[in-house]
TIFIVO-889647 format. One line per 2 residues: number of its first residue (from 1); for each residue x, y, z of C-alpha. Coordinates in pm, 1 decimal, decimal comma, padded with zeros to 6 digits. Example, Ala and Ser with C-alpha at 12.3 -4.5 7.8 and 13.67 -1.06 7.14 Angstrom:
REM residues 2
1> 01230,0:-00450,0:00780,0  01367,0:-00106,0:00714,0
This chain:
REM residues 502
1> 11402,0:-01300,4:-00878,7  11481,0:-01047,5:-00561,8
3> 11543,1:-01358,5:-00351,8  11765,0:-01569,1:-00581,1
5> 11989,2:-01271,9:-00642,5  12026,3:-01225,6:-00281,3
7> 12114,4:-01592,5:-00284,6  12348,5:-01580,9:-00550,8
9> 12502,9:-01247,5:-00396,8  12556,4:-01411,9:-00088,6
11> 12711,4:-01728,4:-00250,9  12945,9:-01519,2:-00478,4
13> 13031,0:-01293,6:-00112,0  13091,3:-01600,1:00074,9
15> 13298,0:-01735,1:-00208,1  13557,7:-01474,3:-00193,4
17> 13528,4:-01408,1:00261,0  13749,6:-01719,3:00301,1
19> 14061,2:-01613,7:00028,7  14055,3:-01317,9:00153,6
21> 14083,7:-01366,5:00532,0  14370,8:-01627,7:00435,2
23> 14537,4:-01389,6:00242,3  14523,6:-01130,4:00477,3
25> 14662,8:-01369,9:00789,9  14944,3:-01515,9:00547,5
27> 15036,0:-01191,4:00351,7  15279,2:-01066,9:00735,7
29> 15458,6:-01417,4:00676,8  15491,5:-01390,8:00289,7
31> 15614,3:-01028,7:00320,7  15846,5:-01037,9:00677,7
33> 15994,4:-01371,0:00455,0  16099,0:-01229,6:00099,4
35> 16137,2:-00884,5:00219,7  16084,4:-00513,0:00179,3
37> 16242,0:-00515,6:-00182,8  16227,8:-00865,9:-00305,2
39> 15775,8:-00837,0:-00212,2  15827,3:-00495,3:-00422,6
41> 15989,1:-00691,1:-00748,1  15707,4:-00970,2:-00688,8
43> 15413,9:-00629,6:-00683,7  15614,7:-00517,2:-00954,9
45> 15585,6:-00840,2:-01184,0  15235,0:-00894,4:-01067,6
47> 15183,2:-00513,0:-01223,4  15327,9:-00614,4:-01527,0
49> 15152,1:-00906,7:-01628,2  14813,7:-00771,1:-01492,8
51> 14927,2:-00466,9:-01747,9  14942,2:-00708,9:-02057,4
53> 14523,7:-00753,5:-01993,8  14488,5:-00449,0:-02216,8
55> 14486,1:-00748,1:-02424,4  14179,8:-00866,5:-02298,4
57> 13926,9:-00743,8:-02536,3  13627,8:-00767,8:-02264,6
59> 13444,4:-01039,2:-02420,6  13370,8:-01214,4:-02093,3
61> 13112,0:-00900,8:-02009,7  12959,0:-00939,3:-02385,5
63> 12969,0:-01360,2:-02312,9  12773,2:-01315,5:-01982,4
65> 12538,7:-01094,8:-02151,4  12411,1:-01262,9:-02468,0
67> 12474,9:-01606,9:-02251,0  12215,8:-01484,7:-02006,0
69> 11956,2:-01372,3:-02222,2  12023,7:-01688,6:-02494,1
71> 12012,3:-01928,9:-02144,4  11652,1:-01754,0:-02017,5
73> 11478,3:-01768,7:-02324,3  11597,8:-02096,0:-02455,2
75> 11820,2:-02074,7:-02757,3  12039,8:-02345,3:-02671,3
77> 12240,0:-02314,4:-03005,8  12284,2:-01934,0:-02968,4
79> 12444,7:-01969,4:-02645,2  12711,1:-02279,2:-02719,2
81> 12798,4:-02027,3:-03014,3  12847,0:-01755,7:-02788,2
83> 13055,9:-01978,4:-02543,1  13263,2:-02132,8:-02799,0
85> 13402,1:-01745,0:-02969,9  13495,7:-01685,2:-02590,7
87> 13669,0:-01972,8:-02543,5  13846,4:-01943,6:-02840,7
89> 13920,9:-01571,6:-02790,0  14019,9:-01607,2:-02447,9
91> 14330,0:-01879,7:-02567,7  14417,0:-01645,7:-02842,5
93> 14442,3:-01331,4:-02585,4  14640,3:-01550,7:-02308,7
95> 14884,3:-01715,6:-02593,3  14937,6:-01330,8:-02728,0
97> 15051,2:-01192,8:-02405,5  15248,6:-01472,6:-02289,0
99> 15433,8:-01427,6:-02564,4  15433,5:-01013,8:-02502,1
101> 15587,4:-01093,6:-02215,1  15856,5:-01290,3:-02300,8
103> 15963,0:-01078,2:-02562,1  15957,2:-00815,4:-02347,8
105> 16143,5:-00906,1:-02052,0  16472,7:-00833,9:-02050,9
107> 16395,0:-00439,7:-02168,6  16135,6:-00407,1:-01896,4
109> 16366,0:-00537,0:-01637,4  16670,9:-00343,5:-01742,7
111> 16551,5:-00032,1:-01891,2  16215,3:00092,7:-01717,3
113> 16228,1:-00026,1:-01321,4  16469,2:00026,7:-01105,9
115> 16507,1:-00338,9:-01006,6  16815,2:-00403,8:-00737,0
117> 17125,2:-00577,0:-00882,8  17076,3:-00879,8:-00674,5
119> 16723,9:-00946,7:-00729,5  16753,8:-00924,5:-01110,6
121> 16842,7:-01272,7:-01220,3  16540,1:-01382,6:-00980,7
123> 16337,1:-01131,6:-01121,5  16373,5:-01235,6:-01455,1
125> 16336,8:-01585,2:-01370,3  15957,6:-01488,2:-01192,0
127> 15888,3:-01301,9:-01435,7  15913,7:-01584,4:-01709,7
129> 15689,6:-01815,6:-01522,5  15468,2:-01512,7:-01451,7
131> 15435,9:-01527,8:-01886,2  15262,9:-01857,8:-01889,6
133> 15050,3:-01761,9:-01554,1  14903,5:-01520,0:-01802,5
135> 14790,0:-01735,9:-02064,5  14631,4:-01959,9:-01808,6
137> 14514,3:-01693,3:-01597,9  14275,6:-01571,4:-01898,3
139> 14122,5:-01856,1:-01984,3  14053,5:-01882,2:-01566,9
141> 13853,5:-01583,6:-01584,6  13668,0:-01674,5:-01879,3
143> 13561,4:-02028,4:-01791,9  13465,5:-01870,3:-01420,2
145> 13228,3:-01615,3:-01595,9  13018,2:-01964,9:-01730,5
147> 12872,7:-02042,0:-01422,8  12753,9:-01695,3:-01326,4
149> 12615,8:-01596,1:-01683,2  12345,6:-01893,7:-01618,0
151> 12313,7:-01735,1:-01242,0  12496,3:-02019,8:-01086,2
153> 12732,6:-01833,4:-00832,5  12724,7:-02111,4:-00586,5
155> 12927,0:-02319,0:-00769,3  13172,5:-02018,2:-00906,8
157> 13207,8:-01898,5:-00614,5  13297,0:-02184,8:-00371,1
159> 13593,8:-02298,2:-00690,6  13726,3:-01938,3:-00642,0
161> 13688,5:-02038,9:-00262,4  13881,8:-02302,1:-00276,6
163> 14156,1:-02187,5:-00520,8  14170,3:-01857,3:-00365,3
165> 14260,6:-02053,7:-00037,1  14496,3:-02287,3:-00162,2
167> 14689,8:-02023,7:-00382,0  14804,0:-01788,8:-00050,4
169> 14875,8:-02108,7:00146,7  15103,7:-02299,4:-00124,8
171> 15290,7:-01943,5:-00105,7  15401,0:-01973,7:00258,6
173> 15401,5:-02346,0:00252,1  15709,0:-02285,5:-00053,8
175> 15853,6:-02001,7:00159,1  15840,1:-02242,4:00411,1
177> 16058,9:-02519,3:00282,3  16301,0:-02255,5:00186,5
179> 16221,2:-02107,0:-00141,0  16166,4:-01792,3:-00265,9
181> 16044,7:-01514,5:-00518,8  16030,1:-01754,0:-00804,8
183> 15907,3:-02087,0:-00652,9  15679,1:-01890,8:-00521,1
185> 15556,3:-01798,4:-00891,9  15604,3:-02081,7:-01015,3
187> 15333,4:-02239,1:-00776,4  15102,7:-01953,3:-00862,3
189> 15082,4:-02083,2:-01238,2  15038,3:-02459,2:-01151,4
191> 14689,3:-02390,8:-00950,6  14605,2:-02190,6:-01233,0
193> 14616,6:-02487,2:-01464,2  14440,2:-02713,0:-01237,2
195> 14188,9:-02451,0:-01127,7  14095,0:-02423,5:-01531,9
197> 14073,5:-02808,0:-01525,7  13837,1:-02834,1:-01278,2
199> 13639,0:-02543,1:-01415,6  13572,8:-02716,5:-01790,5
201> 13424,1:-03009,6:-01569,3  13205,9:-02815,7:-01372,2
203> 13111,5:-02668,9:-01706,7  13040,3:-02977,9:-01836,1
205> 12881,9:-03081,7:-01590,5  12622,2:-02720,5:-01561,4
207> 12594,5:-02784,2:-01942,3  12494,6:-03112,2:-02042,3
209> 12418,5:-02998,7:-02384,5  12719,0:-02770,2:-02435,5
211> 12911,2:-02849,6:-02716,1  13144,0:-02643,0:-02881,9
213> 12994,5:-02513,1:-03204,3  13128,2:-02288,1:-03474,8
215> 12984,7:-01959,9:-03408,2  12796,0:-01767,2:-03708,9
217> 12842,8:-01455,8:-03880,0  12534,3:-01260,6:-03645,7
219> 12679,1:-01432,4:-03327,8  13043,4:-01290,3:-03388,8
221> 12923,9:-00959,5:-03466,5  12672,1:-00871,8:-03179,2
223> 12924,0:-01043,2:-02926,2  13189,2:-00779,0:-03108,8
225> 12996,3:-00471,7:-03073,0  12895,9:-00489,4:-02723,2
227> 13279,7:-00629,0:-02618,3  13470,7:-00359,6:-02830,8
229> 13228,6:-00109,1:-02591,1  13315,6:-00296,4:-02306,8
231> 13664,3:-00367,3:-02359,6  13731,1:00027,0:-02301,5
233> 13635,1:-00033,4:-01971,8  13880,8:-00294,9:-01923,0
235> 14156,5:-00105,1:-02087,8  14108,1:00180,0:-01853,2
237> 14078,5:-00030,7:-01578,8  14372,2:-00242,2:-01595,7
239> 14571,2:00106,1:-01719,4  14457,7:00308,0:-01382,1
241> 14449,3:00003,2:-01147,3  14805,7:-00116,6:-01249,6
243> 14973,2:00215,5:-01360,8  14994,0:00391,0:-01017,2
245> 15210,2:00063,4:-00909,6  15411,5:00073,4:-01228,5
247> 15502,8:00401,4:-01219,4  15615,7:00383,3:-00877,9
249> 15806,4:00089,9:-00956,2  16029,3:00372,9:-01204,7
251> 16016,6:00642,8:-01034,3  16098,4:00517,1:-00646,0
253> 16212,0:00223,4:-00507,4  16107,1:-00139,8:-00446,0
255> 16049,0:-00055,7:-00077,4  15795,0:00198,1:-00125,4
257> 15660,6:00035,8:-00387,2  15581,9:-00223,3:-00092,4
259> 15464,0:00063,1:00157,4  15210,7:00150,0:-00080,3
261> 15143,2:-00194,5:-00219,8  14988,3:-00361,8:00084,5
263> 14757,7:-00129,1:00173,1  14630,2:-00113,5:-00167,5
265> 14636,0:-00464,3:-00164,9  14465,3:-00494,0:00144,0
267> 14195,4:-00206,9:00113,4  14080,1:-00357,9:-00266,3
269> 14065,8:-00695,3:-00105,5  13754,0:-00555,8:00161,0
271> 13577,1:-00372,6:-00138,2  13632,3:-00664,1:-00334,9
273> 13367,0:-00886,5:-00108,5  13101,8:-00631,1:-00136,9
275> 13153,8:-00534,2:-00514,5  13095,3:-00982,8:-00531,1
277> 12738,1:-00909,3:-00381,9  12645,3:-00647,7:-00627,7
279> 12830,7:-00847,7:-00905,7  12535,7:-01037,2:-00932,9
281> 12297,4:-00758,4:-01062,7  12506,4:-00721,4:-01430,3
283> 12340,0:-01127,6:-01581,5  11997,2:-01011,5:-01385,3
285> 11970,2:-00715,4:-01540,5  12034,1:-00851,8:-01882,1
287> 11774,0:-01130,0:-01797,0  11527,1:-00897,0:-01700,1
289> 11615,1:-00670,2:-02009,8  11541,7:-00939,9:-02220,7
291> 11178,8:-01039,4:-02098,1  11134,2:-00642,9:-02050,5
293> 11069,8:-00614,3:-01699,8  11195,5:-00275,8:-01629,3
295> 11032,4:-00183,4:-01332,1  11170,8:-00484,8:-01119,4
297> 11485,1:-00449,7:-01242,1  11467,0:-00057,2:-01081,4
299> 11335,7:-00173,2:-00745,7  11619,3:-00459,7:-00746,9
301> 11839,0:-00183,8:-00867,0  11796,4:00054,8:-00564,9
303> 11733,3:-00208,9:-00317,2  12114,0:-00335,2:-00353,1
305> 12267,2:-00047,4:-00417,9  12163,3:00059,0:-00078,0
307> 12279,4:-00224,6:00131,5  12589,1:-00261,8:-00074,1
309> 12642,1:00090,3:-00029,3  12638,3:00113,7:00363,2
311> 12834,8:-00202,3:00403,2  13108,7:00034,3:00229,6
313> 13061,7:00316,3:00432,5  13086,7:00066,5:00734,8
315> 13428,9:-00103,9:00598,4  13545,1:00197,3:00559,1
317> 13488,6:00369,1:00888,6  13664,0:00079,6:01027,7
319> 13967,0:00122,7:00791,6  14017,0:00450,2:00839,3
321> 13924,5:00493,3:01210,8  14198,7:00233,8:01313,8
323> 14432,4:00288,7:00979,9  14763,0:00266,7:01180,4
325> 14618,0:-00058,7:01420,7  14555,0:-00221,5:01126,5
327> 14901,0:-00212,7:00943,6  15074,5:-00232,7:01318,1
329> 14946,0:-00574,2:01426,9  14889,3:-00706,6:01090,2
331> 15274,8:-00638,6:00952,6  15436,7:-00440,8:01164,8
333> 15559,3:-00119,1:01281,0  15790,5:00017,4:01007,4
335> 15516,4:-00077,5:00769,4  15242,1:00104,5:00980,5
337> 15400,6:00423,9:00985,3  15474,5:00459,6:00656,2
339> 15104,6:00304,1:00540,2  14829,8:00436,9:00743,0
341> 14774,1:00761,1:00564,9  14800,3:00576,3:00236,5
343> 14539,5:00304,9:00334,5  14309,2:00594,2:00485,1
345> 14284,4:00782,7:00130,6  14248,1:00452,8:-00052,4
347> 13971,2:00374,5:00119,6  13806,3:00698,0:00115,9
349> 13885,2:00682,2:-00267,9  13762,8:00316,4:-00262,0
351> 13460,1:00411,7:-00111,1  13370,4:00692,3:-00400,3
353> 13463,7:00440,9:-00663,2  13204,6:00195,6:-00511,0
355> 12925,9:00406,3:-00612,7  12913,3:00344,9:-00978,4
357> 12982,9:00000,2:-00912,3  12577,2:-00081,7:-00935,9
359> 12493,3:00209,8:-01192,2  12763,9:00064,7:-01462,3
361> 12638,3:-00342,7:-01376,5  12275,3:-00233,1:-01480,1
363> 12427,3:00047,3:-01786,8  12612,9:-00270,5:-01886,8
365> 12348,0:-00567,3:-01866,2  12068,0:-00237,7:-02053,9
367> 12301,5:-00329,9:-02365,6  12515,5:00034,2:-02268,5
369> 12840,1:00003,1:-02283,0  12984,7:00256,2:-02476,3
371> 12914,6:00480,2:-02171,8  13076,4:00330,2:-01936,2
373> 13364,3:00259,1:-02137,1  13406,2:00596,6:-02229,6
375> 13416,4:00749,3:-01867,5  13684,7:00429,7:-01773,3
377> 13877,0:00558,7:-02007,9  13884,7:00899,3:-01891,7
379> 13906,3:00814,5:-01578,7  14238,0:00630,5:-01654,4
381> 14375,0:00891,6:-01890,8  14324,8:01166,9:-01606,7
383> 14438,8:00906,0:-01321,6  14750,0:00806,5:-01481,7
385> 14842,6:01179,2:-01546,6  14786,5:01267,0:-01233,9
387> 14975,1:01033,7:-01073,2  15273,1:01069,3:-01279,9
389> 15281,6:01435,7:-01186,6  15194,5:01394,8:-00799,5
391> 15443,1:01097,1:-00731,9  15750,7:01317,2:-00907,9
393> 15646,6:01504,1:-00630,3  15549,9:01354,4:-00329,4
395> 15584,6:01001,0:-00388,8  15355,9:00706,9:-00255,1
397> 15119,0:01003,4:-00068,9  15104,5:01182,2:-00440,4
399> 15006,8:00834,5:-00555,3  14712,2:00800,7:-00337,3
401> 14615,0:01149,2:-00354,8  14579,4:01118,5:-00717,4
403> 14307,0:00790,9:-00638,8  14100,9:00983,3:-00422,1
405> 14092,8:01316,4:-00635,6  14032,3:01136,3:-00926,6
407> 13743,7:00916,1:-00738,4  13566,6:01223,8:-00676,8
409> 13536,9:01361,3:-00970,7  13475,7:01085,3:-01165,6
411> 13205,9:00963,1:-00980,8  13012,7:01269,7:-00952,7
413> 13030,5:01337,7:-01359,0  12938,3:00957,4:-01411,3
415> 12661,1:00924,7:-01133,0  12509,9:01242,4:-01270,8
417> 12545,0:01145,0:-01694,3  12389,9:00790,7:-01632,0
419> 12095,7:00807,5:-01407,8  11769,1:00886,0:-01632,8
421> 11964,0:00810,5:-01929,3  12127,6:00409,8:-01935,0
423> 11977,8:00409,5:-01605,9  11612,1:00402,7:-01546,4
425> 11660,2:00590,0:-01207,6  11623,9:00936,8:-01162,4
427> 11957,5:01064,2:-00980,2  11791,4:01244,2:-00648,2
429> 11614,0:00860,1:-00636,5  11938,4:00724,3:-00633,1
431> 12072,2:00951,4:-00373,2  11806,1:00988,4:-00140,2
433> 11732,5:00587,9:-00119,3  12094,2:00472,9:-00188,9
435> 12335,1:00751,6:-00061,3  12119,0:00953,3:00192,2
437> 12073,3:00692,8:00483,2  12451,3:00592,3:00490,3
439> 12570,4:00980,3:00504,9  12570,1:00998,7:00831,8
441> 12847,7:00730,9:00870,2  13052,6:00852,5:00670,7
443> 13043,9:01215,0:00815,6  13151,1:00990,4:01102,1
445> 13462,1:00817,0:00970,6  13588,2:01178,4:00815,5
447> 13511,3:01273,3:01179,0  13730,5:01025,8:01353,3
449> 14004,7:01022,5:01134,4  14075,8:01422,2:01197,1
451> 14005,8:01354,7:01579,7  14325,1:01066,4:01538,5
453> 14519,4:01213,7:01280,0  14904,4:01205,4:01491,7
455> 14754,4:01006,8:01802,1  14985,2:00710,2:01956,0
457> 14812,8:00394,2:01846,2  14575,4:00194,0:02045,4
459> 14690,7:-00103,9:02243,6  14558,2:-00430,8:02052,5
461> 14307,6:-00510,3:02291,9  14118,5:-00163,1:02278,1
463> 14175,7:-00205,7:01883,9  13934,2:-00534,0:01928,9
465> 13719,5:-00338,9:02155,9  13699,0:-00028,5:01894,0
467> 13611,5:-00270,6:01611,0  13366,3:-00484,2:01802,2
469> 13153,0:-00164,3:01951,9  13167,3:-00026,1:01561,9
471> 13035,8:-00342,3:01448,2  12738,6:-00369,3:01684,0
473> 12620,0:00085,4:01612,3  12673,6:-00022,6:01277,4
475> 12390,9:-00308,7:01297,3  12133,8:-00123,3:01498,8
477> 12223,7:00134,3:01285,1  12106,9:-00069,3:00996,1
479> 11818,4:-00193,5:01160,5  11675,2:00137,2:01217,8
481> 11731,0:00350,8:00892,2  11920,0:00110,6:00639,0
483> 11673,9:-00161,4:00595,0  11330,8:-00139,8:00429,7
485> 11025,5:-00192,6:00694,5  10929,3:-00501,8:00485,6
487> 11315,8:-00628,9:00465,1  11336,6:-00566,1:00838,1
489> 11005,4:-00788,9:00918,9  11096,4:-01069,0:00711,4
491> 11498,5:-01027,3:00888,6  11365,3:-01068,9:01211,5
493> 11067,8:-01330,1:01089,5  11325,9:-01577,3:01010,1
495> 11503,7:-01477,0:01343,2  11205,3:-01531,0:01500,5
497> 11137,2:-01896,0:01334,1  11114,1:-02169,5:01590,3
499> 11391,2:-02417,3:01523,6  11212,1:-02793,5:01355,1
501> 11221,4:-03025,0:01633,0  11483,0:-03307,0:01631,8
């Protein structure tokens, strides 16, 4: 079990290195070509739609669940039940806000943002097409969960590779030819529908036996209960992950909506490979749940957690370290000096976040919701308050402040309710094997970014030379305290291996 997760870790990392390297080269192109105001209106509409997922009732988390433990034991009929009330939900939820959003339109656009005169008919236009990328953009996220609930990342994971590589490049192919904000859109929805084609074959195709089956009374009710728990967490998260972009959307303008908007975008792409190779831990713990194998699931538990959790001390040291480098050579200077000190708190509060990324995965797949949902949600509640009151006064910096403050807090109240409860891990376990070793590093990065806070920026090539020399203390650094002795002996073992001869 250790080794497949790895596996299926790695596959699910792998499957989301490629889109994001491609849309970190083509995001300078996509923004330097629509613009400071008209990238803002295309964050803004992207913020709105994402905001009509408080739709989403969660069911994909209850889905991958009960299809995990239904898959391992057997009970073929229990899981095509469970996969046909998700399908149909997840049509119902897309054709419901699709519909939201068209109706409300025209009094977002005119009445809440402060969109600019000359971008509102193209606005509108986007934000139409945007509608229907909703409704297929559900049912994409349900039929991607299928492959992963029966532990079959590798083939998830290279369709979002492949999609997630052709969605960034049709973008600056259209800019390209001369189009703009809502061609642009407009392109965004069509892959969506053919990414949902190909994903019912490869369902198919996992699934031999699949066949959609009216679900019973028991099915609909156990799915229920654990979703409604659940889907707090996805209200809150959509509320506190969108809101701080909606609000600046009202409250400033388009422009620093984009200031603030890129490094956002850029520092939740990073923590969004490493969160893939913990991902994997929410359908193993609910298959080990349901054969009761506790005490494997505990080891597995703090054995990722701990290599998840220094590769995000490590991405952060180099975001924050070389904040201003970054956003300089990436989009440019006007961008970069406006951006760094947002980018360096959202990592920090990034980082925080990341540690309850493993504890709510196993709460979750322990049959737990209810917990985590309830901290989301007051997480959001407190997030969303305090970044209404910090950006009336400071702006995009109050904005950011608000993430990291709120990080903190949250974390420490969650990390400290859910270990030896939900969580069969006492919480000085978790922090001496998972938090302890990768301390130092971080005490590092806080270290560095005082030492460079106001300094002229580094020339590109001694920004290549920072990050390479980071990237090579970081691995011995690893090698020496992060890995376990047996981890590092079968590591170098396979180094080791003489190569089969031709």
């Amino acid at each position: 079990m250790k080794f497949e997760t790895l596996r299926n870790g790695l596959a699910n990392f792998m499957g989301g290195v490629l889109p994001a390297l491609v849309t970190l080269f083509t995001t300078p192109f996509i923004v330097n070509t629509l613009g400071e105001s008209s990238y803002g209106v295309l964050t803004l509409i992207t913020a709105i739609v994402g905001y009509f997922a408080f739709l989403d009732l969660n069911v994909t988390a209850g889905s991958v669940k009960y299809v995990a433990e239904h898959h391992a034991t057997g009970n073929v009929l229990r899981r095509n039940q469970t996969l046909t009330s998700g399908m149909a939900l997840y049509l119902i939820i897309g054709l419901a806000g699709c519909g939201l959003v068209l109706l409300f339109t025209d009094a977002l656009l005119d009445s809440v943002f402060a969109i600019p005169a000359h971008l509102r008919g193209e606005a509108e236009q986007a934000l139409v097409f945007a509608a229907f990328g909703f409704l297929f953009g559900q049912l994409q996220i349900y039929l991607n969960s299928v492959p992963q609930s029966i532990r079959r990342y590798d083939q998830s994971a290279l369709l979002e590779s492949i999609f997630g590589v052709l969605t960034p490049l049709a973008m600056v192919l259209t800019l390209w030819l001369g189009y703009g904000l809502v061609e642009i859109v407009a392109v965004r929805v069509l892959i969506s529908v053919v990414n949902n084609a190909v994903l019912l074959g490869m369902i198919r195709r996992l699934l031999p036996d699949f066949v959609l089956v009216k679900p019973d009374q028991q099915t609909l009710i156990v799915l229920g209960k654990f979703s409604g728990f659940a889907y707090l967490s996805r209200l809150a998260t959509v509320a506190y992950a969108q809101g701080d972009k909606l609000i600046l959307g009202a409250l400033t303008s388009m422009s620093a909506l984009t200031h603030y908007a890129v490094p956002f975008m850029l520092v939740n792409r990073v923590f969004a490979l490493s969160y893939r190779l913990g991902g994997v831990l929410f359908p193993v713990a609910s298959a080990l749940a349901a054969n009761r194998e506790i005490d494997r699931l505990r080891e597995l538990y703090l054995y990722a957690a701990r290599y998840v959790f220094f590769i995000n001390v490590s991405l952060a040291l180099m975001l924050t370290t070389l904040a201003h480098e970054i956003l300089l050579y990436w989009i440019g200077p006007t961008l970069a000096t406006g951006g760094a000190a947002v980018l360096t708190l959202i990592t920090f509060a990034s980082l925080i976040d990341s540690l309850t990324n493993a504890p709510s995965l196993v709460n979750d797949g322990l049959g737990q919701p209810h917990i985590t949902g309830g901290f989301a949600v007051s997480r959001a509640l407190l997030g969303v308050a305090l970044t209404l009151l910090l950006v009336k006064e400071f702006g995009m910096m109050g904005a950011a402040w608000a993430q990291l403050v709120v990080s903190v807090l949250m974390t420490v109240l969650f990390l400290g309710y859910v270990h030896g409860r939900s969580v069969p891990v006492r919480l000085r376990d978790y922090v001496r094997v998972v938090v302890a070793p990768s301390l130092p590093i971080l005490a590092i990065a806080l270290g560095m970014v005082a030492i460079r806070l106001g300094s002229p920026p580094l020339p590109m090539s001694q920004t290549f030379l920072v990050l390479l020399v980071e990237g090579l203390a970081l691995a011995a650094y690893a090698m020496i305290f992060i890995f376990r002795s047996a981890d590092r002996r079968a590591l170098l073992g396979r180094l080791r291996a003489p190569r089969p001869s031709v």
